[in-house]
Predicted model as a PDB file, atoms N, CA, C, CB and O in Angstrom, pLDDT in the B-factor column:
MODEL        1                                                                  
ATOM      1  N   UNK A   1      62.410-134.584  52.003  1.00 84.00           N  
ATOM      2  CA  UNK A   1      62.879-133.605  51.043  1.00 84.00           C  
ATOM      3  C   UNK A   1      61.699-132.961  50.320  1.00 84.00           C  
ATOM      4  CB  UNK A   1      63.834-134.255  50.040  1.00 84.00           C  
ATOM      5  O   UNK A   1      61.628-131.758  50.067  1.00 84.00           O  
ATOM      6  N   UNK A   2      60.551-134.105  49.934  1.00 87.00           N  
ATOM      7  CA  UNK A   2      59.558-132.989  49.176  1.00 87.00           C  
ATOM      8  C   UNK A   2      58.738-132.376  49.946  1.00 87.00           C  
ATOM      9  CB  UNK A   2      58.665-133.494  48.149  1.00 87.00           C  
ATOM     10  O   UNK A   2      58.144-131.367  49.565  1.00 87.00           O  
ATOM     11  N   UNK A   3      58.552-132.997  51.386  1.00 90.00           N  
ATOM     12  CA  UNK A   3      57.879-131.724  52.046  1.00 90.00           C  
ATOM     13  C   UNK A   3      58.318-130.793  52.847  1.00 90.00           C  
ATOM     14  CB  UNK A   3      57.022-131.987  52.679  1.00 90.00           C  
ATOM     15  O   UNK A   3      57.590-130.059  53.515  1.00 90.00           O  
ATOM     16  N   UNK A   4      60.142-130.760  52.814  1.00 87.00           N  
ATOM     17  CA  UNK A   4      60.498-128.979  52.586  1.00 87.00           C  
ATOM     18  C   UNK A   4      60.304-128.214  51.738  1.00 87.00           C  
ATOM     19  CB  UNK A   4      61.585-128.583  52.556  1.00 87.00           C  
ATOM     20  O   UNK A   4      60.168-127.007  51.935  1.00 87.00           O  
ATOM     21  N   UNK A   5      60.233-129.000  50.177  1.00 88.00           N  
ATOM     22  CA  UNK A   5      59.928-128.427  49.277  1.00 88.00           C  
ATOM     23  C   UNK A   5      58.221-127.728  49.022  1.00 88.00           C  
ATOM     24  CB  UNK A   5      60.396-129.330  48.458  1.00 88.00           C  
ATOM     25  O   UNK A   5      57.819-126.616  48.678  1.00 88.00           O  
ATOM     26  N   UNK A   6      57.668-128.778  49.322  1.00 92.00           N  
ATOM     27  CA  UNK A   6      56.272-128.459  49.832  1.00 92.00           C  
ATOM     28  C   UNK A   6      55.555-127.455  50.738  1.00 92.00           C  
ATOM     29  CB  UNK A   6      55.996-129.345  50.315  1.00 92.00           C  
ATOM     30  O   UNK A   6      54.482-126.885  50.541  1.00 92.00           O  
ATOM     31  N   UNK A   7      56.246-127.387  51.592  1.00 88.00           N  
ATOM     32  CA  UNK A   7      56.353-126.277  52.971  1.00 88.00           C  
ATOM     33  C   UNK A   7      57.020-124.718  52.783  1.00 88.00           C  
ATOM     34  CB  UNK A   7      57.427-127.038  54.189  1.00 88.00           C  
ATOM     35  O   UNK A   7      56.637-123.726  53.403  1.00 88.00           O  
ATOM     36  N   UNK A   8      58.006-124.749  51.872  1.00 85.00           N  
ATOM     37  CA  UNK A   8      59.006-123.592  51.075  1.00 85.00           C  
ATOM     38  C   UNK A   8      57.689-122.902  50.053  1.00 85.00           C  
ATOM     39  CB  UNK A   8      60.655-124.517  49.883  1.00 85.00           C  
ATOM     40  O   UNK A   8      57.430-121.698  50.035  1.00 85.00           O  
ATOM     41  N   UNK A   9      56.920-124.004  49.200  1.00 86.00           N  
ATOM     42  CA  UNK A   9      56.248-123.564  48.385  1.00 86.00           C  
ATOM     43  C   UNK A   9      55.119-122.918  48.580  1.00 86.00           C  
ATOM     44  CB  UNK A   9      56.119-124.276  47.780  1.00 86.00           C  
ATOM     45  O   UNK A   9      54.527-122.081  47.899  1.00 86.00           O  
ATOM     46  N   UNK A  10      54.788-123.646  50.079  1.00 90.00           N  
ATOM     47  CA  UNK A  10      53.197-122.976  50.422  1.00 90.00           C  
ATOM     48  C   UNK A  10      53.509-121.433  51.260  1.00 90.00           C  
ATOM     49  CB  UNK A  10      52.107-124.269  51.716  1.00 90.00           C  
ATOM     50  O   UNK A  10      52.709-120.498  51.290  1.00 90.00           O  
ATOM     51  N   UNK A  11      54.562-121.448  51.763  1.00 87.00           N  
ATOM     52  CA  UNK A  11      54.827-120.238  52.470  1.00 87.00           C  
ATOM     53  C   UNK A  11      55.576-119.279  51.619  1.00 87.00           C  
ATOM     54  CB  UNK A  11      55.567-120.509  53.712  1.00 87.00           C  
ATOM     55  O   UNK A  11      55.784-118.108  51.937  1.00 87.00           O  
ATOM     56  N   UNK A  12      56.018-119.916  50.384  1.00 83.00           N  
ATOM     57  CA  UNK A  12      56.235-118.518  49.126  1.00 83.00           C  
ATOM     58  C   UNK A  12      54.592-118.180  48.839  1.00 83.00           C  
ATOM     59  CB  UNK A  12      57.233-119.147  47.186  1.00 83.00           C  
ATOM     60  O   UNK A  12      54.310-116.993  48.998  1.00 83.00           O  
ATOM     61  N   UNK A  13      53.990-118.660  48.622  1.00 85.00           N  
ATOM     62  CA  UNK A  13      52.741-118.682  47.651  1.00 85.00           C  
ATOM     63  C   UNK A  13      51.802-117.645  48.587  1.00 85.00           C  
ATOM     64  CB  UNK A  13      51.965-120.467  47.361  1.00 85.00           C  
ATOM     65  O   UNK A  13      51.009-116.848  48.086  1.00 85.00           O  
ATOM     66  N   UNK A  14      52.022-117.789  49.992  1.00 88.00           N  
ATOM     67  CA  UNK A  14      50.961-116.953  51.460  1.00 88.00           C  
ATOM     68  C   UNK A  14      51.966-115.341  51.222  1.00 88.00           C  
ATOM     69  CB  UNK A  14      51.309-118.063  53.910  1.00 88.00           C  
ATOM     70  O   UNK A  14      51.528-114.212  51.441  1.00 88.00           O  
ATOM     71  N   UNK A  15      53.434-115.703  50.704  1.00 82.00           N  
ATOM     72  CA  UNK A  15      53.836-114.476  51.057  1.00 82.00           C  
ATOM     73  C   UNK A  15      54.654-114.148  52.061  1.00 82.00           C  
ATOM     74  CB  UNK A  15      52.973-113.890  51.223  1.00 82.00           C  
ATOM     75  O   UNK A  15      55.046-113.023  52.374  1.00 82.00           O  
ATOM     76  N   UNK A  16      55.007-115.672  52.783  1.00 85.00           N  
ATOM     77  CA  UNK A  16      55.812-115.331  54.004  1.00 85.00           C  
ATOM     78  C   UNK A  16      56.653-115.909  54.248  1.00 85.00           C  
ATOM     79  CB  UNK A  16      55.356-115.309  55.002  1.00 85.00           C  
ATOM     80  O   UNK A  16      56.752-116.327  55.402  1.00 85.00           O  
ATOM     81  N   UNK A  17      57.769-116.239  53.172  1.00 83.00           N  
ATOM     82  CA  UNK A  17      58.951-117.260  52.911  1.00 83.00           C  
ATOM     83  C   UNK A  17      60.002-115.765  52.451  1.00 83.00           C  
ATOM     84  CB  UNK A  17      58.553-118.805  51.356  1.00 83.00           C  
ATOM     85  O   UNK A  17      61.158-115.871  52.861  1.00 83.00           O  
ATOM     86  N   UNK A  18      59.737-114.648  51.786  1.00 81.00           N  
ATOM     87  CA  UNK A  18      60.540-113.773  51.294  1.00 81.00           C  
ATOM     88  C   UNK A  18      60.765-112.843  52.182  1.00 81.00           C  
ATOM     89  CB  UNK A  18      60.155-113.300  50.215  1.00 81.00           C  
ATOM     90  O   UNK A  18      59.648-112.555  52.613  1.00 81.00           O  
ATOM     91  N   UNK A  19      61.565-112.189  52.722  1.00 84.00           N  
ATOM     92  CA  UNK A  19      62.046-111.169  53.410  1.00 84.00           C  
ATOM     93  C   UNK A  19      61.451-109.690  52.664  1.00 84.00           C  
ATOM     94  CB  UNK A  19      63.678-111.360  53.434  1.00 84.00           C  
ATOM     95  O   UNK A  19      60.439-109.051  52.953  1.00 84.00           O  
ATOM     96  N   UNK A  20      62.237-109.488  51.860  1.00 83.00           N  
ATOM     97  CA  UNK A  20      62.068-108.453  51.055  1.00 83.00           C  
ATOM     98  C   UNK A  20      61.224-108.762  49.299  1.00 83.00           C  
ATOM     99  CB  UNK A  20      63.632-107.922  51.007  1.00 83.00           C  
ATOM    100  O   UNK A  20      61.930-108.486  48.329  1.00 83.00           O  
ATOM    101  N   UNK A  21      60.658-108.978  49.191  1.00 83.00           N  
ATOM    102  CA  UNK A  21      60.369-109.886  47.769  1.00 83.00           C  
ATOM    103  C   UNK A  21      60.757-109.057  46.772  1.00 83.00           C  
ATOM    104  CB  UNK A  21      58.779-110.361  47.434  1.00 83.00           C  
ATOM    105  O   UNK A  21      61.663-109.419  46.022  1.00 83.00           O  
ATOM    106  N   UNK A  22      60.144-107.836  46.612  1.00 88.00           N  
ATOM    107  CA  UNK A  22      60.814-106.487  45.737  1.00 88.00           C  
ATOM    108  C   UNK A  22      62.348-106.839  45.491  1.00 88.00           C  
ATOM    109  CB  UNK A  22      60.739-104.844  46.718  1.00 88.00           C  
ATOM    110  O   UNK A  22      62.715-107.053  44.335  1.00 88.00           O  
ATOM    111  N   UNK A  23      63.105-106.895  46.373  1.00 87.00           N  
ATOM    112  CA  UNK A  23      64.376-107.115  45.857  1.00 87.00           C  
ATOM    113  C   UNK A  23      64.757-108.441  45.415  1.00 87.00           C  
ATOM    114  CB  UNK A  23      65.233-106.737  46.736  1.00 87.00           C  
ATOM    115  O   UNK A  23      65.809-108.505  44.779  1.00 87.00           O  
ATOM    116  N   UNK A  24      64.060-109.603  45.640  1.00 87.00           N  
ATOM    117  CA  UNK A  24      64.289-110.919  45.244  1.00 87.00           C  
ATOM    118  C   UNK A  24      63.859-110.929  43.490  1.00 87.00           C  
ATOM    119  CB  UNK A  24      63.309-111.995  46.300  1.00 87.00           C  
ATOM    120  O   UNK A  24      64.609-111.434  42.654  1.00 87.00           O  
ATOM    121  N   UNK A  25      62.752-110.387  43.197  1.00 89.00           N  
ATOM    122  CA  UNK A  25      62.221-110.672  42.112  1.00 89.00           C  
ATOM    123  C   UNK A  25      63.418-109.316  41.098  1.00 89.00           C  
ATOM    124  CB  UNK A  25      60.247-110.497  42.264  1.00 89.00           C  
ATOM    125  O   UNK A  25      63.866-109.560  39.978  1.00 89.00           O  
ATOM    126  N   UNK A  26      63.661-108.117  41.801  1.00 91.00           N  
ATOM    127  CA  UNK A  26      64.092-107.366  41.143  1.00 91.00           C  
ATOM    128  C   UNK A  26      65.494-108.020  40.522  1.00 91.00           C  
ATOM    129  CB  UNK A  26      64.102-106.205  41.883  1.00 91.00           C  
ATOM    130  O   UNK A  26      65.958-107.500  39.507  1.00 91.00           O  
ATOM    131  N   UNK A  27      66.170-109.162  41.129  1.00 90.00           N  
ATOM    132  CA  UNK A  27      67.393-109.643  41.274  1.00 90.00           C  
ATOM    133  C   UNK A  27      67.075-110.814  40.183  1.00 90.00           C  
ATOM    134  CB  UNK A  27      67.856-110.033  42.870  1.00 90.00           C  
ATOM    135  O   UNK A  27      67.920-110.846  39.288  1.00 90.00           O  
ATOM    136  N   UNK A  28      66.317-111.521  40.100  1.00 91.00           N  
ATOM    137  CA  UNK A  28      65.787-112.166  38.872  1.00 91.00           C  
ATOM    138  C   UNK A  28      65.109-111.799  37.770  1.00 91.00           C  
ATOM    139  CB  UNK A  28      65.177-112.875  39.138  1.00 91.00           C  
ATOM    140  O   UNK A  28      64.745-112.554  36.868  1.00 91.00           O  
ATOM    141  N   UNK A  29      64.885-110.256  37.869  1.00 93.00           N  
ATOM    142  CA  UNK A  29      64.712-110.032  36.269  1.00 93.00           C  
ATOM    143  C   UNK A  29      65.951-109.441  36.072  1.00 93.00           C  
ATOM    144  CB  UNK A  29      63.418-109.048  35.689  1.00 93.00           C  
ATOM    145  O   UNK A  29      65.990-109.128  34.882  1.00 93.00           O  
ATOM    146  N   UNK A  30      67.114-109.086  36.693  1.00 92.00           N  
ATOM    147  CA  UNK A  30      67.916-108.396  36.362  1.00 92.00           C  
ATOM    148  C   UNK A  30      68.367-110.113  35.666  1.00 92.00           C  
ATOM    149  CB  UNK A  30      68.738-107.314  37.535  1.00 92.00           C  
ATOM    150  O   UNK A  30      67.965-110.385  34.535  1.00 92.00           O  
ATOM    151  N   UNK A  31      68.912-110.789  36.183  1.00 91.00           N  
ATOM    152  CA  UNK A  31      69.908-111.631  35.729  1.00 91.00           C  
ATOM    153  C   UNK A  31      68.601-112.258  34.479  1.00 91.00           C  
ATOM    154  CB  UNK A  31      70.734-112.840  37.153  1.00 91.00           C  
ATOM    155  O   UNK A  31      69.011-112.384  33.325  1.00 91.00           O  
ATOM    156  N   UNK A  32      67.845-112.440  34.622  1.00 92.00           N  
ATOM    157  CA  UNK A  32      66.818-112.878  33.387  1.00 92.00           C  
ATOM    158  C   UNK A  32      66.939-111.932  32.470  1.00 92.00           C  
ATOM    159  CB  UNK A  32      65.256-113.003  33.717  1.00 92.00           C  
ATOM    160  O   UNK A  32      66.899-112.285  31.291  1.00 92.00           O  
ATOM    161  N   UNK A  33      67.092-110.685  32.761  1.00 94.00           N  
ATOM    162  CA  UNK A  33      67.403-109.826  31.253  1.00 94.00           C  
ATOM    163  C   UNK A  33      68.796-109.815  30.785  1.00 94.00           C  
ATOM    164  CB  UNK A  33      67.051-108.205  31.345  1.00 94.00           C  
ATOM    165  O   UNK A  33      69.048-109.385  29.660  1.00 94.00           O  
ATOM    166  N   UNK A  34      69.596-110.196  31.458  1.00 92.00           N  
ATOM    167  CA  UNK A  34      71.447-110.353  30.744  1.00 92.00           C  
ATOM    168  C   UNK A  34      71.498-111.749  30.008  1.00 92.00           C  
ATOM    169  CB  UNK A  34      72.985-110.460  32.239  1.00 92.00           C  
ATOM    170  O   UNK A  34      72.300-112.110  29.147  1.00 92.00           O  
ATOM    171  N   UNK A  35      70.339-112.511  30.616  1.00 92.00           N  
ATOM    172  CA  UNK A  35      70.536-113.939  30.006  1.00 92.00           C  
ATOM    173  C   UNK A  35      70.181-113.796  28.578  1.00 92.00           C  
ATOM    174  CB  UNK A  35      69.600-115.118  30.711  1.00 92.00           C  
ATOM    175  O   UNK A  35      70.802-114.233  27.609  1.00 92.00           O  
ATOM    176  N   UNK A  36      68.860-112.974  28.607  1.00 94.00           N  
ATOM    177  CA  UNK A  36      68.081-112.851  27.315  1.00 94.00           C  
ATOM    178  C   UNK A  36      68.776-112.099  26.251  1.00 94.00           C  
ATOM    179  CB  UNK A  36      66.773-112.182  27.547  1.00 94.00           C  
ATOM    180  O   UNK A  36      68.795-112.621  25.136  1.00 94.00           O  
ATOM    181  N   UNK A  37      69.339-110.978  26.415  1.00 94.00           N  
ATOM    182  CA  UNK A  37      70.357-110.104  25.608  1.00 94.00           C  
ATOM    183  C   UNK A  37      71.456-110.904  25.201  1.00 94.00           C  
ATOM    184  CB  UNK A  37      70.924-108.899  26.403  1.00 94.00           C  
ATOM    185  O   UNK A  37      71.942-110.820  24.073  1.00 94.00           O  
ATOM    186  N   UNK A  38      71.872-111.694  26.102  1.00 93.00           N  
ATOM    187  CA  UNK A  38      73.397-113.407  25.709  1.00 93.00           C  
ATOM    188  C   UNK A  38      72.501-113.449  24.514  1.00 93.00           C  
ATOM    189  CB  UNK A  38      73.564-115.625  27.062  1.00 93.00           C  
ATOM    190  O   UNK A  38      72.557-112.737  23.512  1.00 93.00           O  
ATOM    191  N   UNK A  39      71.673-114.402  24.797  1.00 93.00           N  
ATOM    192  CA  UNK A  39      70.782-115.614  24.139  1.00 93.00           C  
ATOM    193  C   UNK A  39      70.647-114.985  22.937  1.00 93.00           C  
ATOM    194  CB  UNK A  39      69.259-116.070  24.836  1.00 93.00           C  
ATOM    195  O   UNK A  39      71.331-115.334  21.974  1.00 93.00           O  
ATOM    196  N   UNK A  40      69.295-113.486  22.830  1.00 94.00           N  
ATOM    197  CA  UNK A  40      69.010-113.127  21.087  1.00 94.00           C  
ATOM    198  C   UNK A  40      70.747-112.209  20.843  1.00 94.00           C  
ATOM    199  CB  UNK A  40      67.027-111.615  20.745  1.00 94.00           C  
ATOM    200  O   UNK A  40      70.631-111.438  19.890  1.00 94.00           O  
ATOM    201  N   UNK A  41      71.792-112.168  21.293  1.00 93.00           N  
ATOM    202  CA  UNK A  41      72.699-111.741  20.779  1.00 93.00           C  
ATOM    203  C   UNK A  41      73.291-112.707  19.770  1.00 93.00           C  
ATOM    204  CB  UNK A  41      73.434-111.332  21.690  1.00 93.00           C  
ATOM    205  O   UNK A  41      73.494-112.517  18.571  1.00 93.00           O  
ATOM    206  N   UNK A  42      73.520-113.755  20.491  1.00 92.00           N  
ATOM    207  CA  UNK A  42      74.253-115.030  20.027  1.00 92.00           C  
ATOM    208  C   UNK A  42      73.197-115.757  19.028  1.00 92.00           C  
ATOM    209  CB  UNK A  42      74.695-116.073  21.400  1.00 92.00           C  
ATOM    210  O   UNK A  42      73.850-116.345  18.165  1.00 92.00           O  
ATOM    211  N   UNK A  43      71.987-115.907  18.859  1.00 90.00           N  
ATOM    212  CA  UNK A  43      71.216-116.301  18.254  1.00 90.00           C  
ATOM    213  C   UNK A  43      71.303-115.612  16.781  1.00 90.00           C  
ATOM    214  CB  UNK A  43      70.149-116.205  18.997  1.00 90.00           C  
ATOM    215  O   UNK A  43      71.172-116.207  15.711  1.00 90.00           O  
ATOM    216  N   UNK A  44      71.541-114.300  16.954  1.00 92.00           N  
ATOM    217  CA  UNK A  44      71.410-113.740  15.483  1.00 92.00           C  
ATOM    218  C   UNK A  44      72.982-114.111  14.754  1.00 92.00           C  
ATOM    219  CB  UNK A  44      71.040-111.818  15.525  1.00 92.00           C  
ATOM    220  O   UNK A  44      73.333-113.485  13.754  1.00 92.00           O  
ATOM    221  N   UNK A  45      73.954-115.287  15.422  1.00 91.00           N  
ATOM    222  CA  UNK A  45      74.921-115.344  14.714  1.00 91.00           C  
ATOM    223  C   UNK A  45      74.765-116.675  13.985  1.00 91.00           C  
ATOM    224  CB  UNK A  45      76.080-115.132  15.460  1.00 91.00           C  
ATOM    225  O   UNK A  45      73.621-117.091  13.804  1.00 91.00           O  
ATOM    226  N   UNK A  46      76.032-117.533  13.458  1.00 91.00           N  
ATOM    227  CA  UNK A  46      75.376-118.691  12.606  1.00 91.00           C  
ATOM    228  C   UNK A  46      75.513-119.925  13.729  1.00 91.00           C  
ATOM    229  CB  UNK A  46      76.300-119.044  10.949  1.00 91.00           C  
ATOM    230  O   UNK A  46      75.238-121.074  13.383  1.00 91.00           O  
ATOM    231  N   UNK A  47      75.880-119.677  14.861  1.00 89.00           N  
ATOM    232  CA  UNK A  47      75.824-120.905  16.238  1.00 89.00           C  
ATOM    233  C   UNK A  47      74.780-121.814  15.640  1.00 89.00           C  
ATOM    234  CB  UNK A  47      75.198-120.254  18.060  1.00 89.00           C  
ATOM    235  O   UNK A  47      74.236-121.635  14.551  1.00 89.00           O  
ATOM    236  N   UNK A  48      74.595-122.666  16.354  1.00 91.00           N  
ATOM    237  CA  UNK A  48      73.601-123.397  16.397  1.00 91.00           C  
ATOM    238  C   UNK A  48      72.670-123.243  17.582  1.00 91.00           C  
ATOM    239  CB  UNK A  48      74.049-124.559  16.268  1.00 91.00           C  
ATOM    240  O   UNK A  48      73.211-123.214  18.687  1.00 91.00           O  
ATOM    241  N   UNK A  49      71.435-123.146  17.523  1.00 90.00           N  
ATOM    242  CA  UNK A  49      70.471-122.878  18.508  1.00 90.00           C  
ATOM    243  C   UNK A  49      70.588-122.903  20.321  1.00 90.00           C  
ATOM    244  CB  UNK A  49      69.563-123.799  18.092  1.00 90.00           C  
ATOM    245  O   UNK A  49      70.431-122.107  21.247  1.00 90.00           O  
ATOM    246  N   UNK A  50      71.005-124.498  20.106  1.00 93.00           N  
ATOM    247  CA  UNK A  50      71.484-125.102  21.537  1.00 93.00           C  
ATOM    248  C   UNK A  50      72.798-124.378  22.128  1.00 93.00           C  
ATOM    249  CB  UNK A  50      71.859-126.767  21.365  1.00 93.00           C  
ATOM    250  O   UNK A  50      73.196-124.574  23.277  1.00 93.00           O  
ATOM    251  N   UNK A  51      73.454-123.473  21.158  1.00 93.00           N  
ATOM    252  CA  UNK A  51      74.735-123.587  21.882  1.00 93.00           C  
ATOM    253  C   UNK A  51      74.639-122.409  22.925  1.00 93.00           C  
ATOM    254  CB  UNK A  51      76.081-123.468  20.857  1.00 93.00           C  
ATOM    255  O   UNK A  51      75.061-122.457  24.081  1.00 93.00           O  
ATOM    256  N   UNK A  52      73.807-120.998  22.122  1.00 91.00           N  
ATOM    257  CA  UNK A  52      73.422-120.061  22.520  1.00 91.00           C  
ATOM    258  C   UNK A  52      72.399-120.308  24.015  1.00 91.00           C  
ATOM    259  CB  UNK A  52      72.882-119.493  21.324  1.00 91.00           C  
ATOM    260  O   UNK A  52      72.492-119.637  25.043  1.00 91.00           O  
ATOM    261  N   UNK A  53      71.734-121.104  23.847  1.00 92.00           N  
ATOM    262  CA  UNK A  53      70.960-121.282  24.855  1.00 92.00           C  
ATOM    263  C   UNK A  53      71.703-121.867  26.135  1.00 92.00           C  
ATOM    264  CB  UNK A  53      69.907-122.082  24.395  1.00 92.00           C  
ATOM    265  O   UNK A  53      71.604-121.345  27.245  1.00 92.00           O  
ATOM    266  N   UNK A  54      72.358-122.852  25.902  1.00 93.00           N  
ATOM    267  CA  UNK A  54      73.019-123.282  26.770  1.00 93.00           C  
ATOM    268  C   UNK A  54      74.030-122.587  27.547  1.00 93.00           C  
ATOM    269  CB  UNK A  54      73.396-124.114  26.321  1.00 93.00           C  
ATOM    270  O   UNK A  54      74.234-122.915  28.716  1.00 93.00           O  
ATOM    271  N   UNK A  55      75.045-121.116  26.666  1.00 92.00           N  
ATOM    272  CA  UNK A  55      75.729-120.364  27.504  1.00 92.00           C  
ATOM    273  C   UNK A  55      74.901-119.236  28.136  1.00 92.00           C  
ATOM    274  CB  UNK A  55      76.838-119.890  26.826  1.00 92.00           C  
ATOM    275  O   UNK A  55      75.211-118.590  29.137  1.00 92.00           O  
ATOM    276  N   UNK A  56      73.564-119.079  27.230  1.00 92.00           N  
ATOM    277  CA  UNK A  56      72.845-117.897  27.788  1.00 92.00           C  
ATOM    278  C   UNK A  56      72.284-118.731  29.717  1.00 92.00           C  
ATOM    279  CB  UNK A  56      71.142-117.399  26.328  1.00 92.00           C  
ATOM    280  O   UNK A  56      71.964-118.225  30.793  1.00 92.00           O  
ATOM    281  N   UNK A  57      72.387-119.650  29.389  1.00 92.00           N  
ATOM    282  CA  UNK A  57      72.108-120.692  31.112  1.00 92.00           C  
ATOM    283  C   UNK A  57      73.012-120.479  31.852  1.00 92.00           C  
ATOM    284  CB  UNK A  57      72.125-122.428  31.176  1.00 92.00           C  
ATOM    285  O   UNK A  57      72.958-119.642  32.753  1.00 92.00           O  
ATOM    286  N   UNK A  58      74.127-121.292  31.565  1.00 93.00           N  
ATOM    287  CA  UNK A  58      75.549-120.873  32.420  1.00 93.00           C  
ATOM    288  C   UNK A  58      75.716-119.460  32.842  1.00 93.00           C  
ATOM    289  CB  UNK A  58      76.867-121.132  31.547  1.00 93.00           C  
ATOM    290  O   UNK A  58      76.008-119.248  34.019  1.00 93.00           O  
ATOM    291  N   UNK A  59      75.580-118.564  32.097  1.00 91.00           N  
ATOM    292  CA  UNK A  59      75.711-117.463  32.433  1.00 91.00           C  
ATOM    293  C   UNK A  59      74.826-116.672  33.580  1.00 91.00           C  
ATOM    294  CB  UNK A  59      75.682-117.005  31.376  1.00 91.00           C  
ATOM    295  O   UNK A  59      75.149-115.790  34.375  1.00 91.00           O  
ATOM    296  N   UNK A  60      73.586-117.346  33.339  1.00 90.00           N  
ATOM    297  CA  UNK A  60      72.790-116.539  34.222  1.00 90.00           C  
ATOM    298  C   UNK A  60      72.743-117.612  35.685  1.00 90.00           C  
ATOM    299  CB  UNK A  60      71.122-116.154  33.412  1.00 90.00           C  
ATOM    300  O   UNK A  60      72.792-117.322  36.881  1.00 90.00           O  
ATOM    301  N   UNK A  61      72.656-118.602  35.159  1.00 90.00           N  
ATOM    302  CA  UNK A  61      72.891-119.645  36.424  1.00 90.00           C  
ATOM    303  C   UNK A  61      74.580-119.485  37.466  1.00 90.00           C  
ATOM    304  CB  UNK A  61      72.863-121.426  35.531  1.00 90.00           C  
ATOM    305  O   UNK A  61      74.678-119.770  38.660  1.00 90.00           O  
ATOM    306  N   UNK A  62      75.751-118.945  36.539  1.00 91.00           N  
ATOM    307  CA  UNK A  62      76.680-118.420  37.145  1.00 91.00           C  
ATOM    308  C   UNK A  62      76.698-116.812  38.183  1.00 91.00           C  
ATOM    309  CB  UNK A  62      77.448-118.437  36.065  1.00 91.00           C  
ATOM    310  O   UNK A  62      77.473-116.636  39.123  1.00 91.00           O  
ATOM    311  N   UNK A  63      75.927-116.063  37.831  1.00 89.00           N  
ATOM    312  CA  UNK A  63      75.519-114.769  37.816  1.00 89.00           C  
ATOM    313  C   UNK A  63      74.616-115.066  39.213  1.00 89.00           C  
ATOM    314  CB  UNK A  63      74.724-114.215  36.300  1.00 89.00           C  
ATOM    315  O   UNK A  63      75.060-114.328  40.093  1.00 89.00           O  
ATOM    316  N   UNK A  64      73.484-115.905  39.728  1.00 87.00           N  
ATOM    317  CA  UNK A  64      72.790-115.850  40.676  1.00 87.00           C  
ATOM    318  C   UNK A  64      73.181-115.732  42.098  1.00 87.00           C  
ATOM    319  CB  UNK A  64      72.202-116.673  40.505  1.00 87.00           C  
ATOM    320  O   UNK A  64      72.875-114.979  43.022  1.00 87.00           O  
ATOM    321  N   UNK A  65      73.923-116.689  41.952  1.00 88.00           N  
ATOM    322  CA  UNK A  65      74.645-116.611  43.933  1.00 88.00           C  
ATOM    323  C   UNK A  65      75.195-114.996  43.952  1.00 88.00           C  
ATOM    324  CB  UNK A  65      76.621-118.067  44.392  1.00 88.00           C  
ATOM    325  O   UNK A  65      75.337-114.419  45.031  1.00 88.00           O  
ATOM    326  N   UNK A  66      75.414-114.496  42.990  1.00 87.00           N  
ATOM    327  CA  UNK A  66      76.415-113.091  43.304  1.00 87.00           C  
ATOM    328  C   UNK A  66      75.208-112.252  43.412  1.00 87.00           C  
ATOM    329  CB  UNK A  66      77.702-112.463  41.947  1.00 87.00           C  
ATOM    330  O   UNK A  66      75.340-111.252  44.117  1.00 87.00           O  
ATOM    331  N   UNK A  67      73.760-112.497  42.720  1.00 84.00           N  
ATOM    332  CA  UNK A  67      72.785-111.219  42.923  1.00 84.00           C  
ATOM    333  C   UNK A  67      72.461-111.729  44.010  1.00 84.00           C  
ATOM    334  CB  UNK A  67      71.538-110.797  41.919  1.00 84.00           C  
ATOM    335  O   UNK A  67      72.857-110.911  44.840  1.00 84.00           O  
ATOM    336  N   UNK A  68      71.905-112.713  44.637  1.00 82.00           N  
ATOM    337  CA  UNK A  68      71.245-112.903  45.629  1.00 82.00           C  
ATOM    338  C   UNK A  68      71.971-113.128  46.751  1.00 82.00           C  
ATOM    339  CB  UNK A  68      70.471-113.741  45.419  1.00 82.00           C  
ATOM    340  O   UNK A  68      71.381-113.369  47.804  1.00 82.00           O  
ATOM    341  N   UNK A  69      73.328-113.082  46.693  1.00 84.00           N  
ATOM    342  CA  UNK A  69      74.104-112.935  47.763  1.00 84.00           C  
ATOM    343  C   UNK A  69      73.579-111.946  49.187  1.00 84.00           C  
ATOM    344  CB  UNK A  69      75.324-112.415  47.108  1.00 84.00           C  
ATOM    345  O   UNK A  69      73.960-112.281  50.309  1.00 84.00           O  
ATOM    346  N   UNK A  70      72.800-110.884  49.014  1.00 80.00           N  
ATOM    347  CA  UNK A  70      72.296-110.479  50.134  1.00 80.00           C  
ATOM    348  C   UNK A  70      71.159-110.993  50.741  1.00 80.00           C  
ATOM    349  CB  UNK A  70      72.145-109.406  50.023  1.00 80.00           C  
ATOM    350  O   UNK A  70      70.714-110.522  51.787  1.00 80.00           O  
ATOM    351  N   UNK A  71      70.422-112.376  49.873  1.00 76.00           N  
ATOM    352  CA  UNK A  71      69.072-112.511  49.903  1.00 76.00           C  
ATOM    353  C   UNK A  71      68.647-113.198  51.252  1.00 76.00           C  
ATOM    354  CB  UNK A  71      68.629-113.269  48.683  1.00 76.00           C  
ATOM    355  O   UNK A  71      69.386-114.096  51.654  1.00 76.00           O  
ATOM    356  N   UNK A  72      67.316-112.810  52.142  1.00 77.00           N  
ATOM    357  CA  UNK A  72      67.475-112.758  53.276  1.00 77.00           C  
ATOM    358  C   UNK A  72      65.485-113.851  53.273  1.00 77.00           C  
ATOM    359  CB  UNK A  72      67.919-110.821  53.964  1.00 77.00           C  
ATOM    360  O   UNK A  72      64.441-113.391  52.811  1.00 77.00           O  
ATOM    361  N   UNK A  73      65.643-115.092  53.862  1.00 77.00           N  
ATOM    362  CA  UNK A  73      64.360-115.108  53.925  1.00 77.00           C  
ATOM    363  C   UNK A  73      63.245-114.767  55.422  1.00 77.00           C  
ATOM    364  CB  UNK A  73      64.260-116.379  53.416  1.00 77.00           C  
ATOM    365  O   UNK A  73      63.851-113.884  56.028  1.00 77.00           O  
ATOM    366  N   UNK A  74      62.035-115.071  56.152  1.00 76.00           N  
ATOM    367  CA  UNK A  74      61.789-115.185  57.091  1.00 76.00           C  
ATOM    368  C   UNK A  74      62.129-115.893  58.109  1.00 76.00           C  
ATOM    369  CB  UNK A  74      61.145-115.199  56.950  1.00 76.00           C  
ATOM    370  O   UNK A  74      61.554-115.741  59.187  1.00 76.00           O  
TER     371      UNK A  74                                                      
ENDMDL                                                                          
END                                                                             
């Protein structure tokens, strides 16, 4: 297991694990910026710190399989 993980990592890092990378990374700042807008939305209310953080997670961790649903590697 860690040296798929190992092997995944060295061939992201050369550049030749991503198909398209432009659209991989574009697909993680998208869902990284809806998380962040959750998070300081809910933050400026009287929640408690953790709670905000924790749905601003779910949310974006719910949200991924649907952006990367086209995501294609080598």
């Amino acid at each position: 297991m860690l040296e798929i993980g190992w092997l995944s990592a060295k061939l992201f890092f050369k550049g030749k694990l991503l198909r398209d990378p432009e659209y991989f990374f574009k697909q993680i700042v998208i869902a990284n910026s809806i998380s962040l807008v959750i998070l300081l939305s809910l933050s400026q209310t009287k929640l408690p710190f953790w709670l905000p953080l924790i749905l601003a997670s779910l949310f974006a961790s719910t949200v991924m399989p649907f952006l990367l649903k086209d995501f294609k590697m080598k």
